[in-house]
SEDO-907184 format. One line per field, with one value per atom (N, C-alpha, C): residue in one letter; x, y, z; residue number from 1. Coordinates in Angstrom, 1 decimal. Atoms other than C-alpha are relative to their C-alpha. Layout:
% residues N
residuo = A|...
x = X|...
y = Y|...
z = Z|...
num = NUM|...
% end
This chain:
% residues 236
residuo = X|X|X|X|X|X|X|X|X|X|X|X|X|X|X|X|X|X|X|X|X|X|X|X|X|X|X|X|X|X|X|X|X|X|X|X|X|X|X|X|X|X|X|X|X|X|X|X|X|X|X|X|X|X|X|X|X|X|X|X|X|X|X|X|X|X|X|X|X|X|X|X|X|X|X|X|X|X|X|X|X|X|X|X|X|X|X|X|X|X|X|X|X|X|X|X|X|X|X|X|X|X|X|X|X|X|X|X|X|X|X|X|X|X|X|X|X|X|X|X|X|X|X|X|X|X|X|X|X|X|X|X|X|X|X|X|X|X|X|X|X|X|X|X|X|X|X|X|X|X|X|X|X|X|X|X|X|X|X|X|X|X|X|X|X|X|X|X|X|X|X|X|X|X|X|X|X|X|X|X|X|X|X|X|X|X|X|X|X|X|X|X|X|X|X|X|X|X|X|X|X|X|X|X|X|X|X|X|X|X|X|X|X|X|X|X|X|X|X|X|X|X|X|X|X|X|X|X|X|X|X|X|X|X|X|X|X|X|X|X|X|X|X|X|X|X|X|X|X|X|X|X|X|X|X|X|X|X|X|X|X|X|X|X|X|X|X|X|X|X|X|X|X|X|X|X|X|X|X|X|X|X|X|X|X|X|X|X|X|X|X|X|X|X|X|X|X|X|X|X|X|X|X|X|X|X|X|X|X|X|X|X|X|X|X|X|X|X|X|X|X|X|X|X|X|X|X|X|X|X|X|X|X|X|X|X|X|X|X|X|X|X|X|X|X|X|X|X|X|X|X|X|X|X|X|X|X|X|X|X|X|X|X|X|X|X|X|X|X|X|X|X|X|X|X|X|X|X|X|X|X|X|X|X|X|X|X|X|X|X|X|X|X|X|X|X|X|X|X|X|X|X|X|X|X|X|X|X|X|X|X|X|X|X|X|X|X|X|X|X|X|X|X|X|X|X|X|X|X|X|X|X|X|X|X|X|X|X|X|X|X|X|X|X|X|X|X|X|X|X|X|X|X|X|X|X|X|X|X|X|X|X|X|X|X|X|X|X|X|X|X|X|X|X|X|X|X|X|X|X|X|X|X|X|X|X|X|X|X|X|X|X|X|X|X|X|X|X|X|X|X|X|X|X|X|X|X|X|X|X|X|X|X|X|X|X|X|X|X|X|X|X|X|X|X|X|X|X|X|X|X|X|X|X|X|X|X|X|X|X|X|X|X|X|X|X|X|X|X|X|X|X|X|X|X|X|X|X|X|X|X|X|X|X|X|X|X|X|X|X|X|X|X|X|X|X|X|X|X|X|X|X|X|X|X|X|X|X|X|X|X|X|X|X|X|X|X|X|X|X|X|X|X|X|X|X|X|X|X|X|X|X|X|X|X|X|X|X|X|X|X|X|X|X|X|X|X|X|X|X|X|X|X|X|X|X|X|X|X|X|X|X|X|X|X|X|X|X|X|X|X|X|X|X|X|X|X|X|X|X|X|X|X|X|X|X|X|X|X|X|X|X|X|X|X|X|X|X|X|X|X|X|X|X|X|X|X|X|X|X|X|X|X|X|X|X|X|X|X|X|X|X|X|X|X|X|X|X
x = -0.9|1.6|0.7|-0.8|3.3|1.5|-1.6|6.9|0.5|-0.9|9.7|0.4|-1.0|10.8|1.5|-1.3|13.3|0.4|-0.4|15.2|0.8|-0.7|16.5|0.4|-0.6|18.8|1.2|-0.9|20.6|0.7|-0.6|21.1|0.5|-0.2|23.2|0.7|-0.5|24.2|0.7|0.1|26.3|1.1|-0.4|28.2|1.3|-0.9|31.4|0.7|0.1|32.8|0.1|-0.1|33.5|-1.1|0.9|31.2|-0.5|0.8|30.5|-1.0|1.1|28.9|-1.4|0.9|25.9|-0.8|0.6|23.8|-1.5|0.9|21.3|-0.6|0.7|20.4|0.5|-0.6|20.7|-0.6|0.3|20.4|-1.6|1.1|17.1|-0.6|0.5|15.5|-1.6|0.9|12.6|-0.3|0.1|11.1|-0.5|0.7|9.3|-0.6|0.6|6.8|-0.4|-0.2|6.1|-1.4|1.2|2.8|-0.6|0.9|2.5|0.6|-0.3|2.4|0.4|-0.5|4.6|0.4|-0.1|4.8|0.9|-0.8|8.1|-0.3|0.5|6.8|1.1|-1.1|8.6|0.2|-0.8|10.1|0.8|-0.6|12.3|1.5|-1.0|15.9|0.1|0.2|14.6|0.8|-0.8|16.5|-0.5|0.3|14.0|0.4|-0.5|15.3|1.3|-1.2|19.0|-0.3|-0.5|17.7|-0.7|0.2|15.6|1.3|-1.5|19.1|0.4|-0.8|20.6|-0.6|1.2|17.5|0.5|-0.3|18.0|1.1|-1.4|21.8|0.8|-0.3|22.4|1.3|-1.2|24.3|0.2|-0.9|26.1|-0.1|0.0|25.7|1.6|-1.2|28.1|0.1|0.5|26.8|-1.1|0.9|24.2|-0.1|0.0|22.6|-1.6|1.5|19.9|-0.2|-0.1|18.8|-1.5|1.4|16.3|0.2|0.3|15.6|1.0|-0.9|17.8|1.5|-1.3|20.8|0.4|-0.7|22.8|0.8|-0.6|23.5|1.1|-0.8|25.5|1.6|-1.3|28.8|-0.1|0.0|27.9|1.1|-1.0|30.7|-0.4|0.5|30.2|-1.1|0.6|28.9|-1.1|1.1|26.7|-1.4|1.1|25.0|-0.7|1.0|24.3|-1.0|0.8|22.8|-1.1|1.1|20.8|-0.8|0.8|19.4|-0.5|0.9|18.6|-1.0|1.2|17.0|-0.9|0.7|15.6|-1.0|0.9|14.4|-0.1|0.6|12.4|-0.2|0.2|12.6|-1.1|1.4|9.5|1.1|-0.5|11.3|-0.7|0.6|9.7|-0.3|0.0|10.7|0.1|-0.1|10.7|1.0|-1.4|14.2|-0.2|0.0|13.3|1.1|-0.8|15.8|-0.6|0.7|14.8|-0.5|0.0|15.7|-1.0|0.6|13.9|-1.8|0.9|10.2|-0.6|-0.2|8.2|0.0|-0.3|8.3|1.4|-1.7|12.2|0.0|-0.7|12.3|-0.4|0.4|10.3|0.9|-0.9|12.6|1.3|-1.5|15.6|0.3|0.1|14.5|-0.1|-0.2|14.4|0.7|-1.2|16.7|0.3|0.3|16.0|-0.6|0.6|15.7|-1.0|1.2|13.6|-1.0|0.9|11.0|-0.6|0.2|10.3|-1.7|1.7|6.5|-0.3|0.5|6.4|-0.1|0.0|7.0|-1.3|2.0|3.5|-0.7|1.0|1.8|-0.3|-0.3|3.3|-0.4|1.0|2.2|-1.2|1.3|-1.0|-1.0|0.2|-1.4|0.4|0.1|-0.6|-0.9|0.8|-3.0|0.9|-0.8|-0.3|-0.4|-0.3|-1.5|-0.1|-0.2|-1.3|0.8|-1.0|-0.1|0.7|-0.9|1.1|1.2|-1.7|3.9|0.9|-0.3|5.1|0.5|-0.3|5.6|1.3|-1.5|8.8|-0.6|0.0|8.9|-0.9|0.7|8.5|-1.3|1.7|5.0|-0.9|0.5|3.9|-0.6|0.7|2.0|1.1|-0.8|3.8|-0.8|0.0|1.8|-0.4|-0.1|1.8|1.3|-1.9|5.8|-0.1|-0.3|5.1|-0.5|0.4|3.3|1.0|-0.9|5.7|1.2|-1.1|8.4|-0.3|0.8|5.7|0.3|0.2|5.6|1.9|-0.8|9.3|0.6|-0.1|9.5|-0.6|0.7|7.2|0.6|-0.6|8.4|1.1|-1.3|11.7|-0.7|0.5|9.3|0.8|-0.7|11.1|-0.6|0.7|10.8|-0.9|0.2|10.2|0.3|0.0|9.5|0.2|-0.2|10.6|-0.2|0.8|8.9|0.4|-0.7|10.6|-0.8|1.0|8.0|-0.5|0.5|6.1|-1.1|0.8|3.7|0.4|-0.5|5.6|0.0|0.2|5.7|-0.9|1.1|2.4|-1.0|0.8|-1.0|-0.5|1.0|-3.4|-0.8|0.8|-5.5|0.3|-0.8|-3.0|1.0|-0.6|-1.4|-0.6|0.4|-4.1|-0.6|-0.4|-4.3|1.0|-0.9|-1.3|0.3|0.3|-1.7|-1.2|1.1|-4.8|0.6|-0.6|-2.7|1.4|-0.9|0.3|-0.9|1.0|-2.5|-0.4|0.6|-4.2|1.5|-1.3|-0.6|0.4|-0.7|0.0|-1.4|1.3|-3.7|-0.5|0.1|-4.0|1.3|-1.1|-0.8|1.0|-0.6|0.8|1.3|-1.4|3.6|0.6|-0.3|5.4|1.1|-0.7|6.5|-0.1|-0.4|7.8|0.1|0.1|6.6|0.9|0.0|8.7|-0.8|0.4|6.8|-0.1|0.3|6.1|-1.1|1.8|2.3|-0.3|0.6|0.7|-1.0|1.0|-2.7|0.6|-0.5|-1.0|0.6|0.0|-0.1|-1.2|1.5|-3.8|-0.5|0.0|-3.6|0.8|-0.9|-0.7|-0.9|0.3|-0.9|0.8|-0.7|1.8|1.2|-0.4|3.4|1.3|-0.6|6.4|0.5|-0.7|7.7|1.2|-2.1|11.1|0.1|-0.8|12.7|1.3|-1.5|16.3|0.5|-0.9|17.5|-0.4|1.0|14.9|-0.8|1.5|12.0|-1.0|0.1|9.6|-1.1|1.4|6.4|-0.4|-0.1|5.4|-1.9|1.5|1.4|-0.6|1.0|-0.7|-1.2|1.6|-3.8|-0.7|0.8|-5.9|-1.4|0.5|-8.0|0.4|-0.7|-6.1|-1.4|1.0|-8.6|0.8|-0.5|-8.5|0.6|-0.2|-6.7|-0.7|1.1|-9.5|-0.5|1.0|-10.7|0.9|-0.8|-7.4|0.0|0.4|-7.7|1.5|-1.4|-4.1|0.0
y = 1.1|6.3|-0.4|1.0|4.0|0.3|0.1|3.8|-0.5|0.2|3.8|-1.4|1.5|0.0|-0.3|-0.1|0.7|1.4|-0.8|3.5|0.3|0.1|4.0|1.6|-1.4|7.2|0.2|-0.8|8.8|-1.3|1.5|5.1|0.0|-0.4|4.8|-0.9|1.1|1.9|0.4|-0.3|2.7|-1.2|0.5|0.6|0.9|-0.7|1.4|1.2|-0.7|4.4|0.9|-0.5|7.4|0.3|0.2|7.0|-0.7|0.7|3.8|-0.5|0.3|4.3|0.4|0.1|3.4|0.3|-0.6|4.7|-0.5|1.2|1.7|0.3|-0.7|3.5|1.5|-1.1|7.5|0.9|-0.9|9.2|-0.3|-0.8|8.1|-0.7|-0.2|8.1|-0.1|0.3|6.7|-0.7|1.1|4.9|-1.6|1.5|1.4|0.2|0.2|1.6|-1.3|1.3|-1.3|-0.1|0.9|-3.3|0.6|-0.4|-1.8|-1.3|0.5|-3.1|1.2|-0.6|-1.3|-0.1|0.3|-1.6|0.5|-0.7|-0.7|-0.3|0.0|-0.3|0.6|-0.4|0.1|-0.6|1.0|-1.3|-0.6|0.5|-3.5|0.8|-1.2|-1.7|0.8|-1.7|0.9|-0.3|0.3|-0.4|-0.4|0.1|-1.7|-1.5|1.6|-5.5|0.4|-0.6|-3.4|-0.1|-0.1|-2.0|-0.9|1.5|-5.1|-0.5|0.7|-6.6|0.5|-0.2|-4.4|-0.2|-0.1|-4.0|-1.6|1.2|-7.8|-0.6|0.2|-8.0|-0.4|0.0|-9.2|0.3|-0.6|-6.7|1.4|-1.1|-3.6|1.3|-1.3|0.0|0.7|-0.7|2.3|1.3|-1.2|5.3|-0.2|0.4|5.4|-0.6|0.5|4.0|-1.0|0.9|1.3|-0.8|0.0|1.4|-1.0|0.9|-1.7|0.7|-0.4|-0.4|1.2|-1.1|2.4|-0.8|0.4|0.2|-0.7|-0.4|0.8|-1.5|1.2|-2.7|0.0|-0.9|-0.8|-0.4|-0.2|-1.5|-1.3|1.1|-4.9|-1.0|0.7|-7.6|-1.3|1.0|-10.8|-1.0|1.0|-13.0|0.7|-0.6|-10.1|0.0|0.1|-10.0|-1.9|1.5|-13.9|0.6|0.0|-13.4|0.6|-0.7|-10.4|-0.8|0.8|-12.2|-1.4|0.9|-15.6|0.6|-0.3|-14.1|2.1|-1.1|-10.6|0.3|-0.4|-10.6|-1.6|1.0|-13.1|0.4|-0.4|-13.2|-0.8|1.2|-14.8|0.7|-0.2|-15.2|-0.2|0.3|-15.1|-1.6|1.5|-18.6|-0.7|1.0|-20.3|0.1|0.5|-21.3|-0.7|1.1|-24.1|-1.3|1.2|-27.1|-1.3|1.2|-30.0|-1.5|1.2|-32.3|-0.2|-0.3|-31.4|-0.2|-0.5|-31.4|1.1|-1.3|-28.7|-0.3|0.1|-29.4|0.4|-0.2|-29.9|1.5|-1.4|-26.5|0.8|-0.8|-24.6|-0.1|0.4|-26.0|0.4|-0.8|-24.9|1.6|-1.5|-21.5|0.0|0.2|-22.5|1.1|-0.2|-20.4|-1.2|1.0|-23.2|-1.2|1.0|-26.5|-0.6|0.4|-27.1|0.4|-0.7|-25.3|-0.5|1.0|-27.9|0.4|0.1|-27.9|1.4|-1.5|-24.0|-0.6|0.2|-25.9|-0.2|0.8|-27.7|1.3|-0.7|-24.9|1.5|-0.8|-22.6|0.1|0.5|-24.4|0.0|-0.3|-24.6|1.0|-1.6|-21.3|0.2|-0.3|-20.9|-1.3|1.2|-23.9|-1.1|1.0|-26.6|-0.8|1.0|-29.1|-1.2|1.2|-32.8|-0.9|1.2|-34.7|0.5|-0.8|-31.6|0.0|-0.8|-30.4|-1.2|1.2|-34.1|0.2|0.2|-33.3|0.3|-0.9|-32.3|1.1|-0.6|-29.5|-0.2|0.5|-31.3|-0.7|0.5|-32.9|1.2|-1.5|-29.2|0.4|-1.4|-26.7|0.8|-0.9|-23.6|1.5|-1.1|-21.5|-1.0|0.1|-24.0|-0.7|-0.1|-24.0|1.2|-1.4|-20.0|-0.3|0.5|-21.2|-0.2|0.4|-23.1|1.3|-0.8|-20.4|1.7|-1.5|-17.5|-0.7|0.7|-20.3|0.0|0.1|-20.3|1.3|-1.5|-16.3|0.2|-0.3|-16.4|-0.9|0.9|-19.4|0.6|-0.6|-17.2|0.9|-1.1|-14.5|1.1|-1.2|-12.0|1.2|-1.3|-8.4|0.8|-0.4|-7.5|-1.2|0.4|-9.4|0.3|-0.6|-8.8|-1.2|1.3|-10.4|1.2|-0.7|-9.9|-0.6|0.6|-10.6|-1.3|1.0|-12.7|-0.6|0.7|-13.5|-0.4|0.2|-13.6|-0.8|1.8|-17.4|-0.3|0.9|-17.6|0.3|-0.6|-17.4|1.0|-1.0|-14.5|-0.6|0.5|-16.4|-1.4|0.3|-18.7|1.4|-1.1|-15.3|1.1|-0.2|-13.9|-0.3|0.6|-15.9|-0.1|-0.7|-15.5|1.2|-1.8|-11.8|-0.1|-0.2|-12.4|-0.5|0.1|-14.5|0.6|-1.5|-11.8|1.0|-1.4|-9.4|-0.7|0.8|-11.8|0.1|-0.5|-11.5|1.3|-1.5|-7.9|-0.2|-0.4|-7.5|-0.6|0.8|-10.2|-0.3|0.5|-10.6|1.2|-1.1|-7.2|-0.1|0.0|-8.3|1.1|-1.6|-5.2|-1.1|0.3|-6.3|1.0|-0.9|-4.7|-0.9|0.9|-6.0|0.6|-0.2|-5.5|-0.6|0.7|-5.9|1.1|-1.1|-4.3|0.3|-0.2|-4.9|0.9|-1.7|-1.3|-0.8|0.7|-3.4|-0.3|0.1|-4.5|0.6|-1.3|-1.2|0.2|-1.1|-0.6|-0.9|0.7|-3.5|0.0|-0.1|-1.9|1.2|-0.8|1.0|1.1|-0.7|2.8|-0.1|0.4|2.8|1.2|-0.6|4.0|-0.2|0.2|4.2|0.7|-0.6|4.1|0.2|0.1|5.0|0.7|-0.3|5.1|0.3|0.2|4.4|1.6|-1.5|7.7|-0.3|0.4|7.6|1.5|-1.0|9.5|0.5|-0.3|9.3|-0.8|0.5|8.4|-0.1|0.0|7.4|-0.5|0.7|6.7|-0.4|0.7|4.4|-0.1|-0.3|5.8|-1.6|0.5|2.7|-1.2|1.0|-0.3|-0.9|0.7|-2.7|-1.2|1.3|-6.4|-0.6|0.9|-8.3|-1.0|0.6|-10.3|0.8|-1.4|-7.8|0.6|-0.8|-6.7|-0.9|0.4|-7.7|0.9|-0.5|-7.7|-0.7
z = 0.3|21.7|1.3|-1.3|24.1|-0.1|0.0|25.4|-0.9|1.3|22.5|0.5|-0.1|22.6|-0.9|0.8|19.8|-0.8|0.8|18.5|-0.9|1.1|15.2|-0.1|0.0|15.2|-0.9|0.9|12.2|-0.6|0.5|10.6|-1.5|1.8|7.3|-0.1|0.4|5.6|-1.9|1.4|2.8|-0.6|0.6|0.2|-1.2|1.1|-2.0|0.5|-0.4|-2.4|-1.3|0.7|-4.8|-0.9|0.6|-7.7|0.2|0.1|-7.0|1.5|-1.4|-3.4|0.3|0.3|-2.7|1.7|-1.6|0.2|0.0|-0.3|1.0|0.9|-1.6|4.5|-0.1|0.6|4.0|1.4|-1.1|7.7|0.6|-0.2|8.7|1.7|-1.2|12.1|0.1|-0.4|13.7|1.8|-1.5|16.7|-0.1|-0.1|17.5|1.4|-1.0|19.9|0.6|-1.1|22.7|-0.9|0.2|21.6|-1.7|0.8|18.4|-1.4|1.3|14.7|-0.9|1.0|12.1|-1.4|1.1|8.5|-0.6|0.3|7.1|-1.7|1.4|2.9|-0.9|1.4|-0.4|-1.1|1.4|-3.4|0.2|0.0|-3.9|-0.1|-0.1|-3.5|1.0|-1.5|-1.0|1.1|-1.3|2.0|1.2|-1.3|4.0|0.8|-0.8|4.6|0.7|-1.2|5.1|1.4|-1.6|7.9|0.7|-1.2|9.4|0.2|-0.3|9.1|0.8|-1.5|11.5|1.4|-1.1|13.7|0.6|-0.1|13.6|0.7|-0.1|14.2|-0.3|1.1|11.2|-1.0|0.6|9.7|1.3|-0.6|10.9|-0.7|0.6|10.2|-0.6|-0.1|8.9|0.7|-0.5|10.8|1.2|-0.8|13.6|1.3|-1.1|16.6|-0.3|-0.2|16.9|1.9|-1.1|20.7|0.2|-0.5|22.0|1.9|-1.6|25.5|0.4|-0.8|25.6|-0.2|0.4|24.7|-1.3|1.6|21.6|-0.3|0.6|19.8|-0.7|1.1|17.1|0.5|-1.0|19.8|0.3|-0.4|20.5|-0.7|0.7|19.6|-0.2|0.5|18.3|0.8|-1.4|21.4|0.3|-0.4|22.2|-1.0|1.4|18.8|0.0|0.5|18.9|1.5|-1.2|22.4|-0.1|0.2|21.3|-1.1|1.1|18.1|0.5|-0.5|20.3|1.2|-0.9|23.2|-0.1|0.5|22.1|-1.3|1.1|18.7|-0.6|1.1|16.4|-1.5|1.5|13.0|-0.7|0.4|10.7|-1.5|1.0|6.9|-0.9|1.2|3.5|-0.3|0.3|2.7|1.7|-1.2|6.7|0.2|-0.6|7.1|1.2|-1.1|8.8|-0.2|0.0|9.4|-0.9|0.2|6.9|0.8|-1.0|9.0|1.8|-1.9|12.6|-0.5|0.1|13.2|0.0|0.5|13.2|1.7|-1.3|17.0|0.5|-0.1|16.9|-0.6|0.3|15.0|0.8|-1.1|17.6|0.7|-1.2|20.3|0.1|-0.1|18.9|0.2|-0.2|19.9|1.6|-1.7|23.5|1.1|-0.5|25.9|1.0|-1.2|28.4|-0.5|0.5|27.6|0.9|-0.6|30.4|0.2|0.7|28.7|-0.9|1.3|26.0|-0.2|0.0|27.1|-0.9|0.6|26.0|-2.0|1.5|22.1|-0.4|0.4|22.2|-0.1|-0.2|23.8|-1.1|1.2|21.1|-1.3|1.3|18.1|-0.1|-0.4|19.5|-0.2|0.4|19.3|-1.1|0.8|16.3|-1.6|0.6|14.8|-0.6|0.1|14.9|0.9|-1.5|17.7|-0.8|0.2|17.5|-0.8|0.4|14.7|-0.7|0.8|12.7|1.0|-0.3|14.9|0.2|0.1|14.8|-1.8|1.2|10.9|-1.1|0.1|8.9|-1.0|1.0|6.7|-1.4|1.4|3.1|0.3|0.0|4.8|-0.1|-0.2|5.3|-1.2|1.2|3.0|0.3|-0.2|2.8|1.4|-1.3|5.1|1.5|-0.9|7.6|0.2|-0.5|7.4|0.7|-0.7|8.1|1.2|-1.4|11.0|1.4|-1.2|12.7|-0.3|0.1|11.5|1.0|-0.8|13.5|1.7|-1.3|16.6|0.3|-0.1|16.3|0.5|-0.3|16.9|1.3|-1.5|19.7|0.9|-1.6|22.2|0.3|-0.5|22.6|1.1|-0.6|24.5|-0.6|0.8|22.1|0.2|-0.6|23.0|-1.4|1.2|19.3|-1.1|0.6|16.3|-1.6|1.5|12.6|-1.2|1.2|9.6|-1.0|1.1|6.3|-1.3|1.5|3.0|0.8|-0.5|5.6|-0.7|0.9|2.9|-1.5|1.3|-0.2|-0.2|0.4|-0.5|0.0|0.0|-0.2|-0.8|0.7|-2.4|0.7|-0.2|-1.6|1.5|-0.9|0.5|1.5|-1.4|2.9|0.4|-0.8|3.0|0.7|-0.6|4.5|1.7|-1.3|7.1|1.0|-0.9|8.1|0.5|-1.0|8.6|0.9|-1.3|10.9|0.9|-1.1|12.9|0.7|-0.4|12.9|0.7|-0.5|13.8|1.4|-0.9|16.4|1.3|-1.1|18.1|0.6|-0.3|18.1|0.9|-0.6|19.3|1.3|-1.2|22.0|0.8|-0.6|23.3|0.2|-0.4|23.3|-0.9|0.8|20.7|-0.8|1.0|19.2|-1.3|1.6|15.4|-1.0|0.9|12.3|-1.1|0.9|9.1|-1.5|1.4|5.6|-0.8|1.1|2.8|-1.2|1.2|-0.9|-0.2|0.1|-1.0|1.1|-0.8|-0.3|1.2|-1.0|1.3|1.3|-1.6|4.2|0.6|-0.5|5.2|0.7|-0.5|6.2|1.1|-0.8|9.0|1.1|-1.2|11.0|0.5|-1.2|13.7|-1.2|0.7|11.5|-0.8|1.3|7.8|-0.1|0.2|7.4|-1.9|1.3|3.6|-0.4|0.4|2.2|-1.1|1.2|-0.8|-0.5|0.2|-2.0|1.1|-1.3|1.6|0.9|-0.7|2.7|0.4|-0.7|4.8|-0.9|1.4|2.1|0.9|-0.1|4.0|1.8|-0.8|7.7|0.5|-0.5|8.9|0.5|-0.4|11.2|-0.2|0.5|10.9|1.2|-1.7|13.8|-0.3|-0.3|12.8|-1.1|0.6|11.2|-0.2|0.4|9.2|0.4|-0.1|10.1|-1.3|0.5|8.4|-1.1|0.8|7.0|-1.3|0.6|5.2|-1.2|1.0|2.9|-1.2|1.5|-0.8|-0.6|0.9|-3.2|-0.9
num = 1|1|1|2|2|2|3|3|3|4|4|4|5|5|5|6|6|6|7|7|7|8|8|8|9|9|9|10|10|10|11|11|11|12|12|12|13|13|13|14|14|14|15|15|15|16|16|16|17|17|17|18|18|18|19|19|19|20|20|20|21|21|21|22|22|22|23|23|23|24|24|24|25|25|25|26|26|26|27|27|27|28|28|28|29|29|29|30|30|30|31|31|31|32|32|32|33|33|33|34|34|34|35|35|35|36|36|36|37|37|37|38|38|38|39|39|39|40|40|40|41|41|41|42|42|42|43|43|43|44|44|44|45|45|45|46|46|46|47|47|47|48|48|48|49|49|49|50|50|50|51|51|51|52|52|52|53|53|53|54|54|54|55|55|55|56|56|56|57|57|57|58|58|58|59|59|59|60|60|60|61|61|61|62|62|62|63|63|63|64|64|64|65|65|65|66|66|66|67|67|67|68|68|68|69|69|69|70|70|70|71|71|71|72|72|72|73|73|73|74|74|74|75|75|75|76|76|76|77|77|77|78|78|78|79|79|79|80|80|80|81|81|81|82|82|82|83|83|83|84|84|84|85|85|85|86|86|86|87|87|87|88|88|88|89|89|89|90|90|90|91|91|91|92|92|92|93|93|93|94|94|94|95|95|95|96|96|96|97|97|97|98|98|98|99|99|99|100|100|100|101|101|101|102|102|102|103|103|103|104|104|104|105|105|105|106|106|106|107|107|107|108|108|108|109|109|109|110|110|110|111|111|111|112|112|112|113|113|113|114|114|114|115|115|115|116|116|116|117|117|117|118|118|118|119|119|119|120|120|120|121|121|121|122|122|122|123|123|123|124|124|124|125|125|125|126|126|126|127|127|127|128|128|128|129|129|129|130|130|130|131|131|131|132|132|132|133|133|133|134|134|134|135|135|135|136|136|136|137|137|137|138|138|138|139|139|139|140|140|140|141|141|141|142|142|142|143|143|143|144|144|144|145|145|145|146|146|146|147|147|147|148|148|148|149|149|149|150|150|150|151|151|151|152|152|152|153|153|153|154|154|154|155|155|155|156|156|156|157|157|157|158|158|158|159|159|159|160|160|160|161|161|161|162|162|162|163|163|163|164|164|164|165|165|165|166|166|166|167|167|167|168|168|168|169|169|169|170|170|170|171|171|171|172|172|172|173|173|173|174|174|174|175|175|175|176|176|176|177|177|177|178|178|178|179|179|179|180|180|180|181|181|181|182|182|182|183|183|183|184|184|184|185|185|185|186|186|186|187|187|187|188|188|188|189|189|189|190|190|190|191|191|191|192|192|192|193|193|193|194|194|194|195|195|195|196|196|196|197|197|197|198|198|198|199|199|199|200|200|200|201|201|201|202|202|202|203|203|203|204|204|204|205|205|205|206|206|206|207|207|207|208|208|208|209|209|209|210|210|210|211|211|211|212|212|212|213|213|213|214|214|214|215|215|215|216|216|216|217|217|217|218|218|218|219|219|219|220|220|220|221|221|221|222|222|222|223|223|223|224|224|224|225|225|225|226|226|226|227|227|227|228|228|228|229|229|229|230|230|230|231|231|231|232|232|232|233|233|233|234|234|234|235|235|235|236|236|236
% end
C-alpha cells in the first residue's frame, strides 16, 4: 500500500447526552491511502456520510483527529476550513448541487482557485464527456447523470488532493449509474485520484481497492480487493 494521504484517528461524533446520546461516530480509526479507491459501506444510519462530513469540513468531531498530510484539520477555524474544502478536497453529491442558474461551464469555473485558469473548465468537461454544446447547457437542459458529470468535472478542475462522493449514484437508474462508476474508476485508475466513495449498495464495493464497513458508528469489517472488478461489469 502506498503513503497514508489521510488519517482518521480515534474519531467520535456524538449527539445528545444522558439517555438521549447518540454516538453517530464511536472511536474508529483508519487510513486513506494516496491513489487509491475506498468504499466507505453501510446502511442508512451507520455514520458513514457523518464522517465524510468531517473528512470534508463540513462538520466537526467531538473527539479525534482527521490528519490530510499529516495535518490535523480537527483545530482549523473557520477561514481555514473554507480554504481546506475549496482547495483540498472535492465533493461529487447524490443529487449535483449545481447552481440553477450557471452553466455547466459556469458551474465548473466556480471551482477555479485562479481565475486565470478558465481554460482548465473546457478541458475538464471534456474529460468527463461534456465538450461542445453540452457544457454551454444549464442544469434543467441536462439528464441527471450528465448533471453528475459536470458535478465529477467540478471535483476535479480544483486538482483536489482527495475526492469524496456521497451516494454518487443514487439519483440515478442502474445503467446511467454505471457509467458513472466507470468514469469514477477511469479517474482513480488513469489519473492517480485517491477517493472515498459512501454508498449502501454492497456491488460497488467490489470496484474499489478497499471496503471498509460501518455499523452503528463502528467499523464492523475492513477488506481488501487484491483485484477490484471493473466497473462495467457490477450488476445491482
Amino acid at each position: 500500500m502506498s503513503e497514508a494521504l489521510l488519517e482518521i484517528k480515534n474519531l467520535k461524533k456524538y449527539y445528545g447526552k444522558g439517555d438521549s446520546l447518540v454516538k453517530a461516530l464511536d472511536d474508529i480509526s483508519f487510513n486513506v491511502y494516496k491513489g487509491e479507491m475506498l468504499v466507505l459501506l453501510g446502511n442508512s444510519g451507520c455514520g458513514k456520510s457523518t464522517l465524510l462530513n468531517i473528512i470534508g469540513g463540513m462538520d466537526s468531531p467531538t473527539d479525534g483527529q482527521v490528519l490530510l498530510n499529516g495535518e490535523d484539520i480537527t483545530h482549523y477555524k473557520d477561514k481555514e476550513l473554507t480554504k481546506y474544502r475549496k482547495e483540498k478536497i472535492g465533493f461529487i453529491f447524490q443529487f449535483y448541487n449545481l447552481l440553477p442558474d450557471l452553466t455547466a461551464l459556469e458551474n465548473v469555473r466556480m471551482s477555479l482557485p485562479k481565475k486565470d485558469e478558465n481554460h482548465l473548465g473546457e478541458k475538464t468537461l471534456e474529460l468527463v464527456g461534456l465538450g461542445d454544446k453540452k457544457m454551454h447547457q444549464y442544469p434543467s437542459q441536462m439528464s441527471g447523470g450528465e448533471q453528475q458529470r459536470v458535478s465529477i468535472a467540478r471535483a476535479l478542475v480544483k486538482g483536489a488532493e482527495i475526492i469524496l462522493c456521497d451516494e454518487p449514484t443514487g439519483a440515478l437508474d442502474d445503467k446511467t449509474g454505471r457509467k458513472i462508476l466507470e468514469l469514477l474508476q477511469d479517474i482513480v485508475r488513469k489519473q492517480g485520484q485517491t477517493m472515498v466513495i459512501v454508498t449502501h449498495t454492497t456491488p460497488i464495493a467490489d470496484m474499489a481497492n478497499r471496503v471498509i464497513t460501518l455499523k452503528n458508528g463502528k467499523i464492523i469489517k475492513e477488506k481488501v480487493n487484491e483485484k477490484p472488478i471493473d466497473a462495467k461489469d457490477i450488476e445491482w
